[in-house]
N, CA, C and O atoms as a GROMACS GRO file, in nm:
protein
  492
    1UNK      N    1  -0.356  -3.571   2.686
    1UNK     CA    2  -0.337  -3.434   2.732
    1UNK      C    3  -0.274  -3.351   2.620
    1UNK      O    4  -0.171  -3.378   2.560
    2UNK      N    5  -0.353  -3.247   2.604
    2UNK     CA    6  -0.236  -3.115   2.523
    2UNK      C    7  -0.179  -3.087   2.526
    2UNK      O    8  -0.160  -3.063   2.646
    3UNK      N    9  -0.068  -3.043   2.450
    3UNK     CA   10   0.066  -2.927   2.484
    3UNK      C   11  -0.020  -2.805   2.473
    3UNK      O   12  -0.131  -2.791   2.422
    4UNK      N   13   0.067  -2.708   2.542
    4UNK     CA   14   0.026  -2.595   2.537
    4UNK      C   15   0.098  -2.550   2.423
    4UNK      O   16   0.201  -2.604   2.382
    5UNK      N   17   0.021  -2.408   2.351
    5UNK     CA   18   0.079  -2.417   2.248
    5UNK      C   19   0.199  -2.274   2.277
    5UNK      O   20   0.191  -2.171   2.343
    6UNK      N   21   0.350  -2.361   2.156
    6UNK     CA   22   0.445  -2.275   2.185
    6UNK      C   23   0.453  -2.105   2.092
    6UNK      O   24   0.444  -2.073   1.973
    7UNK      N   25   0.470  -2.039   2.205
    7UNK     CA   26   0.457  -1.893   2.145
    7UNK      C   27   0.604  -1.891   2.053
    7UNK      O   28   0.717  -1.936   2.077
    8UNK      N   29   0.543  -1.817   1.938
    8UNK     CA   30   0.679  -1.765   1.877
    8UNK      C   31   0.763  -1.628   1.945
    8UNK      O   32   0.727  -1.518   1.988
    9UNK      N   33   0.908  -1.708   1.928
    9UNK     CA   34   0.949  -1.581   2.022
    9UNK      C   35   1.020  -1.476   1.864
    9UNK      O   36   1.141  -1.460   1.847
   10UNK      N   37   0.960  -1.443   1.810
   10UNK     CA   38   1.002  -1.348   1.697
   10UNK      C   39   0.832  -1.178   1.730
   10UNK      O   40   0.712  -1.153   1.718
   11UNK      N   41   0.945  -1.134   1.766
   11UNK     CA   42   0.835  -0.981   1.827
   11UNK      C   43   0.847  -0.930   1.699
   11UNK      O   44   0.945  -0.951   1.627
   12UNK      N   45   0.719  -0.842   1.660
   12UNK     CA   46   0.746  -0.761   1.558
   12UNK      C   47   0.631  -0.619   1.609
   12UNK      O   48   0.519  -0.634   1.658
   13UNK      N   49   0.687  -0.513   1.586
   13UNK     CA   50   0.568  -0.393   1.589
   13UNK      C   51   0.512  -0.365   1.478
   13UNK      O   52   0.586  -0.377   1.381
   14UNK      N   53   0.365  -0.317   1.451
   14UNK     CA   54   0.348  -0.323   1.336
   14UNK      C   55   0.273  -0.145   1.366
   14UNK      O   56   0.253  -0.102   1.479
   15UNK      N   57   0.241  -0.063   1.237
   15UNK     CA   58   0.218   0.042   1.297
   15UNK      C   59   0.140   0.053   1.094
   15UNK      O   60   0.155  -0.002   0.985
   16UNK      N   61   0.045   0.183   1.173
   16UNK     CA   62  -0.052   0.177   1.062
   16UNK      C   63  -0.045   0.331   0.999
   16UNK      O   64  -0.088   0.413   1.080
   17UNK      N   65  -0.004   0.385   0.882
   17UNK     CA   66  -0.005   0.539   0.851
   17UNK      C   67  -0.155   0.547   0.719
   17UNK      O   68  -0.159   0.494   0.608
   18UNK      N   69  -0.246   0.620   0.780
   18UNK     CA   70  -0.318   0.678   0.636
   18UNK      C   71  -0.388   0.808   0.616
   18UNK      O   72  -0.406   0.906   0.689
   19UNK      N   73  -0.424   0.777   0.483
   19UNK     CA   74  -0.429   0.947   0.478
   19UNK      C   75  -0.598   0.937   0.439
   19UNK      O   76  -0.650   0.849   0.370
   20UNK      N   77  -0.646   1.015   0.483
   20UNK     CA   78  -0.828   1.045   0.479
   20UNK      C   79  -0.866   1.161   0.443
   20UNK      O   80  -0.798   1.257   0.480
   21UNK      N   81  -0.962   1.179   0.378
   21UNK     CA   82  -1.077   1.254   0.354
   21UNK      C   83  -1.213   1.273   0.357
   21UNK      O   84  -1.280   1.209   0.276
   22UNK      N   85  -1.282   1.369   0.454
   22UNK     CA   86  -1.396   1.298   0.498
   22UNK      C   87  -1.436   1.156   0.532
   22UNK      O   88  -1.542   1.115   0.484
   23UNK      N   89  -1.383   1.099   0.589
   23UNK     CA   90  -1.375   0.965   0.653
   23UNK      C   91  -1.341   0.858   0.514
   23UNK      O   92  -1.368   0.741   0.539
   24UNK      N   93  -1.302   0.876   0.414
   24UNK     CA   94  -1.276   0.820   0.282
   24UNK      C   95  -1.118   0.811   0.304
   24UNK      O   96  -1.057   0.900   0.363
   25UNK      N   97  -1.061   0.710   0.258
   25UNK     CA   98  -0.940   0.664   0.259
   25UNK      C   99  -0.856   0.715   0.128
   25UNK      O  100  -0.870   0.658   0.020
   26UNK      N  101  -0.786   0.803   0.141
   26UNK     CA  102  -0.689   0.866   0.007
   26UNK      C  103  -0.581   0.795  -0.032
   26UNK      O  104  -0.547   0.788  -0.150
   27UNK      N  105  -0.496   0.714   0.101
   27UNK     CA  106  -0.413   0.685   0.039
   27UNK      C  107  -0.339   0.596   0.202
   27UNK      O  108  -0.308   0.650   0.307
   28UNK      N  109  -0.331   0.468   0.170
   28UNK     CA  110  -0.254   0.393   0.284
   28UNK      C  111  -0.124   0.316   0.199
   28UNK      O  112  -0.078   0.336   0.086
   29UNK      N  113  -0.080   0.202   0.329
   29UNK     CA  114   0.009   0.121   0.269
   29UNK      C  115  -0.016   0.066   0.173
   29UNK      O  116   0.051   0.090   0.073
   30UNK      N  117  -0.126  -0.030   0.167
   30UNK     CA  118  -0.220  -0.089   0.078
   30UNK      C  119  -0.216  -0.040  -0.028
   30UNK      O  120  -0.157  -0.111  -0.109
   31UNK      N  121  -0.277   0.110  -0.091
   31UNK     CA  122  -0.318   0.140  -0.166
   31UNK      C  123  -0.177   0.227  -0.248
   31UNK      O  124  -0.178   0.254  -0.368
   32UNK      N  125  -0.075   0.257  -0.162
   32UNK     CA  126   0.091   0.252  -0.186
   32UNK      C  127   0.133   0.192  -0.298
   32UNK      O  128   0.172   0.228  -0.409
   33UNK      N  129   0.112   0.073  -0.232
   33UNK     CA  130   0.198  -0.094  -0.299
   33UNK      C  131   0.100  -0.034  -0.412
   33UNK      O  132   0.156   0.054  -0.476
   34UNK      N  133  -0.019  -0.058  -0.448
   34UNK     CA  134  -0.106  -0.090  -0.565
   34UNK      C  135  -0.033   0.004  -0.689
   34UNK      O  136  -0.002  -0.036  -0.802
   35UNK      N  137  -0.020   0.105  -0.648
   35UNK     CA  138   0.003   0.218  -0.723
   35UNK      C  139   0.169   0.212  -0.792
   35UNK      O  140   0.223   0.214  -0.902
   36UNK      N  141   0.205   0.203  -0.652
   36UNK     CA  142   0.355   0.169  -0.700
   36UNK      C  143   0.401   0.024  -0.782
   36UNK      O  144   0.510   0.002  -0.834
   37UNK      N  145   0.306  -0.045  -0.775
   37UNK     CA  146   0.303  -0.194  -0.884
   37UNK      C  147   0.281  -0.150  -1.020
   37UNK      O  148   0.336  -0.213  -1.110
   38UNK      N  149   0.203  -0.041  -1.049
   38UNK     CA  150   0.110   0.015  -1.134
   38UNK      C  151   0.213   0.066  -1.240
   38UNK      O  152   0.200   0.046  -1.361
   39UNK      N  153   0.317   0.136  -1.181
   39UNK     CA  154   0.374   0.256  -1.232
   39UNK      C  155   0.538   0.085  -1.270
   39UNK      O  156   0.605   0.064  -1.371
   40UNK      N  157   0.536   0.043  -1.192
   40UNK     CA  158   0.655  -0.083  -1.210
   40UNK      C  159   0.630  -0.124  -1.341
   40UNK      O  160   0.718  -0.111  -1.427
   41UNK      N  161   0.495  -0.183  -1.372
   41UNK     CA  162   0.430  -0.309  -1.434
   41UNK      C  163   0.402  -0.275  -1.538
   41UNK      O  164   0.406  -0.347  -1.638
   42UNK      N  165   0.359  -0.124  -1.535
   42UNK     CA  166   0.333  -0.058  -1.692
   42UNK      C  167   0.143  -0.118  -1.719
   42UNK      O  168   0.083  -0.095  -1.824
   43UNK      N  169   0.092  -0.178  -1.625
   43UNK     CA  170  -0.036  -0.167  -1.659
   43UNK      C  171  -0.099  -0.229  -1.511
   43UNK      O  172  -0.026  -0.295  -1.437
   44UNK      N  173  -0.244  -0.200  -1.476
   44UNK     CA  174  -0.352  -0.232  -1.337
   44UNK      C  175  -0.338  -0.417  -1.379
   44UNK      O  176  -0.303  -0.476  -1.277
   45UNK      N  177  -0.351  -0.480  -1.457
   45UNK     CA  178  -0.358  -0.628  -1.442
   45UNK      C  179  -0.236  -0.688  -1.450
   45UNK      O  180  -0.243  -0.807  -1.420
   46UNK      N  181  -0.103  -0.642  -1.485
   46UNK     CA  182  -0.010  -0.685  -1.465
   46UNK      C  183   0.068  -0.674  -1.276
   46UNK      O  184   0.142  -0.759  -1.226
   47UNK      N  185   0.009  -0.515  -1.194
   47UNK     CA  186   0.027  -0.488  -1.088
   47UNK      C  187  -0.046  -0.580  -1.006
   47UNK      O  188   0.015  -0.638  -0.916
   48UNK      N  189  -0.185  -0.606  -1.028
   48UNK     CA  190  -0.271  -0.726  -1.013
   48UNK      C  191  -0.227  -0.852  -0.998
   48UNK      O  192  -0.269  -0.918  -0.904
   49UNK      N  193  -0.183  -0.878  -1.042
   49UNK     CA  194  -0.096  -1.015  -1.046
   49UNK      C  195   0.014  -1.025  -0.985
   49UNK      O  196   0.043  -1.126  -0.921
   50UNK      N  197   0.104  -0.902  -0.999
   50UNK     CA  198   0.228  -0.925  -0.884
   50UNK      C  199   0.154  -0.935  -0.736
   50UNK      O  200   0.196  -0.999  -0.640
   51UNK      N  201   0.064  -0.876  -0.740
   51UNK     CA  202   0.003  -0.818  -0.565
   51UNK      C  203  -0.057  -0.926  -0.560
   51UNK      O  204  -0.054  -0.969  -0.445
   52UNK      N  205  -0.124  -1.007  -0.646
   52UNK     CA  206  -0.190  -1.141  -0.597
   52UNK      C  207  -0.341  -1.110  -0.572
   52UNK      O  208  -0.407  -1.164  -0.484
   53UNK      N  209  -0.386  -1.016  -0.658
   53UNK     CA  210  -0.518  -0.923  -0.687
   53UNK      C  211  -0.614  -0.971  -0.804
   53UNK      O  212  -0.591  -0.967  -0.924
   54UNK      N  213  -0.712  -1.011  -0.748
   54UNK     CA  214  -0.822  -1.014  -0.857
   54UNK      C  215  -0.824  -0.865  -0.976
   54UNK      O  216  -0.840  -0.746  -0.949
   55UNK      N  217  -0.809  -0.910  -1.063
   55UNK     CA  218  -0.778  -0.753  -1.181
   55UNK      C  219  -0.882  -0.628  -1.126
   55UNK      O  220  -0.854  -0.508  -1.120
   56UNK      N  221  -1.038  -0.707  -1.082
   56UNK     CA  222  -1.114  -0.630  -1.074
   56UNK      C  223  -1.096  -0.526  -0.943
   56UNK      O  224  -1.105  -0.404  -0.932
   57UNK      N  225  -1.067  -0.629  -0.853
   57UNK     CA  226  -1.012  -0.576  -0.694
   57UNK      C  227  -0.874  -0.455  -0.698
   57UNK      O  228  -0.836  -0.383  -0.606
   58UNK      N  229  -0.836  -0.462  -0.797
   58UNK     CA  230  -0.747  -0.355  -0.856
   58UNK      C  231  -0.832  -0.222  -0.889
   58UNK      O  232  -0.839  -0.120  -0.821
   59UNK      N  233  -0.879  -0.243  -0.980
   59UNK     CA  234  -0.917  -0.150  -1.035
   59UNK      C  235  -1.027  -0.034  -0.986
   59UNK      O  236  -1.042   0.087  -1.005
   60UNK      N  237  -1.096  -0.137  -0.911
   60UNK     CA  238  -1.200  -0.087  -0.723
   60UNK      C  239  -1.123   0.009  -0.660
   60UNK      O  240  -1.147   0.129  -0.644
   61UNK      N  241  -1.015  -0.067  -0.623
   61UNK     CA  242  -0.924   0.018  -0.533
   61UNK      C  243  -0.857   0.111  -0.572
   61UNK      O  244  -0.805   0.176  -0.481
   62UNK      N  245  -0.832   0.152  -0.702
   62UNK     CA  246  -0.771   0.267  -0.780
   62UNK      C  247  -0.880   0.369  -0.806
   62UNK      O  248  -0.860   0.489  -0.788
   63UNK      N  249  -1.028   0.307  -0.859
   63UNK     CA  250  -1.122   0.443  -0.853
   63UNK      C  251  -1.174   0.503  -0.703
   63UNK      O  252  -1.234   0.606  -0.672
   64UNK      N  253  -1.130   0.406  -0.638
   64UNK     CA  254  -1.181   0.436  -0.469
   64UNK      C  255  -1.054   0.574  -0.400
   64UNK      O  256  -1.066   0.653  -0.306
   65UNK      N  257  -0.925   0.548  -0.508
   65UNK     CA  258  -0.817   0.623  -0.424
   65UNK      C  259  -0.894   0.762  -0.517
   65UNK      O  260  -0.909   0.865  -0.451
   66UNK      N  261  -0.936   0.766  -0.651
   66UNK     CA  262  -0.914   0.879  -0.754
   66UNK      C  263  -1.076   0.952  -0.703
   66UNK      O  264  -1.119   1.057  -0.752
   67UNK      N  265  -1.141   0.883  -0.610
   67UNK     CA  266  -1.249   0.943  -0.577
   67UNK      C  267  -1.235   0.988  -0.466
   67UNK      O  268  -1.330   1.060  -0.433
   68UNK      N  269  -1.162   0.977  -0.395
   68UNK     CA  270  -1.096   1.077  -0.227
   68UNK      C  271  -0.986   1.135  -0.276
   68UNK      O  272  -0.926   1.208  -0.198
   69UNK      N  273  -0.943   1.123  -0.379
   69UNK     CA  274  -0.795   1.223  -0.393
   69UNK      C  275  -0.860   1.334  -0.487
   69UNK      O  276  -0.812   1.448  -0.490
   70UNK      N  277  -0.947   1.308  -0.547
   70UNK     CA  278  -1.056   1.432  -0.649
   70UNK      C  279  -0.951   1.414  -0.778
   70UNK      O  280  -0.932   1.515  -0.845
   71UNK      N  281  -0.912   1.344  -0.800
   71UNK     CA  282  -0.793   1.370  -0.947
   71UNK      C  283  -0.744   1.252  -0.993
   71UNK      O  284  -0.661   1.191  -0.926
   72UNK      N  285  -0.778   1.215  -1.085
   72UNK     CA  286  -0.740   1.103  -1.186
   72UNK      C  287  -0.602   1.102  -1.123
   72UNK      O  288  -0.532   1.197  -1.087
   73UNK      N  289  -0.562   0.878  -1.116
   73UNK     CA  290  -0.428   0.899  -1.095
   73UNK      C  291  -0.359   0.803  -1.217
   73UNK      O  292  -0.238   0.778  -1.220
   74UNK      N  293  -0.442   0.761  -1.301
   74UNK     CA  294  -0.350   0.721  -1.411
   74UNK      C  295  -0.367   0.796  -1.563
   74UNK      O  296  -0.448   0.885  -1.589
   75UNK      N  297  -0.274   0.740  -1.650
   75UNK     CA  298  -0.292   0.747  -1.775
   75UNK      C  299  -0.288   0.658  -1.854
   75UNK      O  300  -0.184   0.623  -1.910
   76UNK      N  301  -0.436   0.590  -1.877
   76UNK     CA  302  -0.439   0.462  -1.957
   76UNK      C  303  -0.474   0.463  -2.076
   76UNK      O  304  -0.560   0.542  -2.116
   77UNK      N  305  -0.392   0.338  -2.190
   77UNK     CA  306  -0.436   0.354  -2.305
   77UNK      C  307  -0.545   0.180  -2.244
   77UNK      O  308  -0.558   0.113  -2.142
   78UNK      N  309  -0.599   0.181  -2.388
   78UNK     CA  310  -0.735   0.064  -2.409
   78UNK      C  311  -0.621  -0.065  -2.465
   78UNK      O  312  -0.506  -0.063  -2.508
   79UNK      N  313  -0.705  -0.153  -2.444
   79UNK     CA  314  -0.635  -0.321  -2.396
   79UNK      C  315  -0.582  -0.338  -2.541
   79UNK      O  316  -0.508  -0.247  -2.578
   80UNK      N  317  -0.606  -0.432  -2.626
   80UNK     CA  318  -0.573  -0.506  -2.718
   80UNK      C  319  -0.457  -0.658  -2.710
   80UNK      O  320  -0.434  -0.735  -2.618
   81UNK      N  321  -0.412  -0.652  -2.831
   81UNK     CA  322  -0.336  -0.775  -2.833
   81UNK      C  323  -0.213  -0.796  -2.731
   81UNK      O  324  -0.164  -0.899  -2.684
   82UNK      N  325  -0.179  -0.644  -2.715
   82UNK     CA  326  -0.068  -0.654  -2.590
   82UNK      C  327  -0.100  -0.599  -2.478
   82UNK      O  328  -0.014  -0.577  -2.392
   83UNK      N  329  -0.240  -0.566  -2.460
   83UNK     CA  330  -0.285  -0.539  -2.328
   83UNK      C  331  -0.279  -0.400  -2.309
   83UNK      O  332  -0.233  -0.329  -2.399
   84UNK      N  333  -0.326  -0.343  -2.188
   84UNK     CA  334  -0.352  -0.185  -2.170
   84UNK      C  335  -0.210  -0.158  -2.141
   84UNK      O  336  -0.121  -0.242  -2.148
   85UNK      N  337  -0.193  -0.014  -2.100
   85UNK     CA  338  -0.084   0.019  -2.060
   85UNK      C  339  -0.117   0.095  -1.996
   85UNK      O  340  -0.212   0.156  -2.045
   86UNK      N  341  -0.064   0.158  -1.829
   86UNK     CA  342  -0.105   0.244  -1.753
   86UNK      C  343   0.019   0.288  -1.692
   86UNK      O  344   0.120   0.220  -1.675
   87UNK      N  345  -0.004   0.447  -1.653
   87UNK     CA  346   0.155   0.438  -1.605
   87UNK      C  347   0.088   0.596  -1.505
   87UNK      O  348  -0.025   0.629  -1.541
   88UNK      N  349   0.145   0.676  -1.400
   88UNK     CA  350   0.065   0.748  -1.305
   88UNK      C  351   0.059   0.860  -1.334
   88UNK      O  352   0.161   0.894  -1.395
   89UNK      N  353  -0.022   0.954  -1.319
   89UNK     CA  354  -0.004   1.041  -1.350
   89UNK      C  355   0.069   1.159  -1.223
   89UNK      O  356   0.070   1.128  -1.104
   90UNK      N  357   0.116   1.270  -1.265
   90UNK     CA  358   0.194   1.359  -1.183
   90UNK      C  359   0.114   1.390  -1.025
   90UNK      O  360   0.165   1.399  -0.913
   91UNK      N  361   0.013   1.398  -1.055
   91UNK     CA  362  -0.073   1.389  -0.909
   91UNK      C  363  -0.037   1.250  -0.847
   91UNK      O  364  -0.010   1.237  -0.728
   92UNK      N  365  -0.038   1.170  -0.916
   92UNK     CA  366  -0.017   1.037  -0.838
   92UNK      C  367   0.126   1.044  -0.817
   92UNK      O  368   0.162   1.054  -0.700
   93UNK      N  369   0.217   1.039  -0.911
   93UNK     CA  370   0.325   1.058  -0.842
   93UNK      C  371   0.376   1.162  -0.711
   93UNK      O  372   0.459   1.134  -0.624
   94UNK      N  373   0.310   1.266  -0.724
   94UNK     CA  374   0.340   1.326  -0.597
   94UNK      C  375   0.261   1.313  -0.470
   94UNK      O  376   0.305   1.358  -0.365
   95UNK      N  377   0.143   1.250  -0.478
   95UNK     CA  378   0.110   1.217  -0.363
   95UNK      C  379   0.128   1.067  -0.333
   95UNK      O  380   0.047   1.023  -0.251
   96UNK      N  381   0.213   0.983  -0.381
   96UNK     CA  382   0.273   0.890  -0.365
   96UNK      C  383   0.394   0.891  -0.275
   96UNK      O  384   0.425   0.824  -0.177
   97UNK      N  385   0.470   1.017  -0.360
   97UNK     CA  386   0.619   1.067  -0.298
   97UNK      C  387   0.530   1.081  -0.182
   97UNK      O  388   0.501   0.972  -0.134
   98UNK      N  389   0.481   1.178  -0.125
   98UNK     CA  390   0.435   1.278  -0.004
   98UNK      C  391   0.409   1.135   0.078
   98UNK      O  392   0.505   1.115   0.153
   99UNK      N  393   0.305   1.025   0.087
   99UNK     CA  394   0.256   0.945   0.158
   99UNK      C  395   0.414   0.888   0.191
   99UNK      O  396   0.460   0.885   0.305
  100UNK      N  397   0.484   0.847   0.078
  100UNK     CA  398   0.645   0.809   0.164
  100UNK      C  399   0.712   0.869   0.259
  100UNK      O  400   0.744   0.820   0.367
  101UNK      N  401   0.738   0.999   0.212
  101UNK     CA  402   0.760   1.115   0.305
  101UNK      C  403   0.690   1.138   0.512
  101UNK      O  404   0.732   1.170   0.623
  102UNK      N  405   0.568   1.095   0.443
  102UNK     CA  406   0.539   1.087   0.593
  102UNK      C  407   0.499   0.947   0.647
  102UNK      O  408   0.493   0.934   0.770
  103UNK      N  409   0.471   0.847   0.570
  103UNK     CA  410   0.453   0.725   0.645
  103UNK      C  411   0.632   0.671   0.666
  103UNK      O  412   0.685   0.674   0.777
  104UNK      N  413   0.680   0.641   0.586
  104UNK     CA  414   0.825   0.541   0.622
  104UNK      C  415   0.913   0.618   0.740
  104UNK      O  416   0.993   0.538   0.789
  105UNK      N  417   0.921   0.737   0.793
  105UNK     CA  418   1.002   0.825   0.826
  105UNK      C  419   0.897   0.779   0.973
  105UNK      O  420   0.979   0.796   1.063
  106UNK      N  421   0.777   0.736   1.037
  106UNK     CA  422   0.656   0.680   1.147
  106UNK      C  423   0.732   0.517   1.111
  106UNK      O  424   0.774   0.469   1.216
  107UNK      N  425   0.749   0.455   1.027
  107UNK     CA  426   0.774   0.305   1.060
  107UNK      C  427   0.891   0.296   1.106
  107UNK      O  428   0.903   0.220   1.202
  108UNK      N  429   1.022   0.368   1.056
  108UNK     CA  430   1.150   0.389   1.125
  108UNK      C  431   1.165   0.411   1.273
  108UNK      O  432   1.250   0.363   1.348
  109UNK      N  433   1.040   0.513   1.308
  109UNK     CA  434   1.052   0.544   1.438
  109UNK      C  435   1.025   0.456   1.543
  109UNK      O  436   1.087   0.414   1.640
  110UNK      N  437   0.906   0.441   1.490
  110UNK     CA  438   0.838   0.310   1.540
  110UNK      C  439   0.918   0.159   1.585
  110UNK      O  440   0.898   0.076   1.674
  111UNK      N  441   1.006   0.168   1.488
  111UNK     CA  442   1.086   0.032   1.482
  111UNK      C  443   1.216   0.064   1.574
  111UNK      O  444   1.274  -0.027   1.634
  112UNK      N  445   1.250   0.176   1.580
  112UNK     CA  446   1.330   0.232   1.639
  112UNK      C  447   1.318   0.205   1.814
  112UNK      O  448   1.389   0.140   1.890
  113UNK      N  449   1.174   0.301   1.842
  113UNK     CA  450   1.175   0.292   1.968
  113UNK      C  451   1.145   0.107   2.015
  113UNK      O  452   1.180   0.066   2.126
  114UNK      N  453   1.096   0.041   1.942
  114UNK     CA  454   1.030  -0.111   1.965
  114UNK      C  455   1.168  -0.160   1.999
  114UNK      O  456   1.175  -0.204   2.114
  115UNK      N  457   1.276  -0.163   1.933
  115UNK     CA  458   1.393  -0.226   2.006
  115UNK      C  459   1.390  -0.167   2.127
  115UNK      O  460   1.388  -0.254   2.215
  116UNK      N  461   1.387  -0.042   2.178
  116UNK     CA  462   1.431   0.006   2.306
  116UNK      C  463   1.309  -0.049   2.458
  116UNK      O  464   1.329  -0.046   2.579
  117UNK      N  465   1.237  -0.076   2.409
  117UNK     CA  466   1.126  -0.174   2.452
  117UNK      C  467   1.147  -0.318   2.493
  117UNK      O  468   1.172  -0.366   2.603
  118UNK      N  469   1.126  -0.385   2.350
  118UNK     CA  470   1.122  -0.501   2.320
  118UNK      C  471   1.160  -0.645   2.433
  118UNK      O  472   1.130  -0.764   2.433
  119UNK      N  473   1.235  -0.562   2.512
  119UNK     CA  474   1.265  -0.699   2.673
  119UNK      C  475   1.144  -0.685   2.747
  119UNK      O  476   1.114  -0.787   2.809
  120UNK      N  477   1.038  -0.555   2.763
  120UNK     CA  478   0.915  -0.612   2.810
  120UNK      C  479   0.807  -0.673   2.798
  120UNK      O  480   0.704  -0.681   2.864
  121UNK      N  481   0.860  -0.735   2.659
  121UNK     CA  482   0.761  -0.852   2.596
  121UNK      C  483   0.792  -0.936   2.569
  121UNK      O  484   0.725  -0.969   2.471
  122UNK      N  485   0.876  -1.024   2.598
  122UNK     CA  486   0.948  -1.089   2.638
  122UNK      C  487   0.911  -1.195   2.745
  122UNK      O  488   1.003  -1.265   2.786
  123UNK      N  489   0.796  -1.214   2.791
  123UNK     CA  490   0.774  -1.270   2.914
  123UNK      C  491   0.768  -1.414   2.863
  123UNK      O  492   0.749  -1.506   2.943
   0.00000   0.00000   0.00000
């Protein structure tokens, strides 16, 4: 006979903020982290690697943000012996800031009201 299997009793809410254009994705959590690795790491394959990103799967996802945002978001030099260097440009930085501005200020809340909840899931 089976056990039934035991539920974890660790609740978590999870909540989703993004930003669109014409049904094109400008800018989510996802694409957050990437950017903000970007600007850390000083280059797309070093951010790649912290995120646990195929280099190429990087770099997809950065022309995918610069083609719904209409505006280049880095400033890269070319590779060599010490590798490229990329770092964001002022559009990216401010619509980076802005996506913080309105997504973290929705996960607070979110997390907020989920405690005031949280005993009806519980069963």
């Amino acid at each position: 006979m089976t056990e039934p299997r035991r539920r974890s009793t660790v609740l978590r809410v999870r909540s989703k903020v993004w930003i669109e254009r014409d049904g094109q994705i400008v800018m989510s959590e996802y694409r957050a982290r990437l950017l903000e690795a970007v600007e850390r790491e000083g280059s797309v394959a070093a951010a790649a690697d912290v995120l646990g990103l195929p280099n190429r799967t990087a770099w997809k996802k950065l022309r995918e943000i610069e083609a719904a945002a209409g505006t280049p978001l880095l400033d890269s030099g070319s590779g060599g012996a010490s590798g490229g260097q990329s770092k964001l440009t002022a559009a990216a930085e401010e619509m980076l800031a802005a996506f913080r501005r309105v997504a973290d200020p929705v996960d607070e809340e979110v997390q907020e009201r989920f405690l005031d909840e949280q005993e009806h899931f519980r069963r």
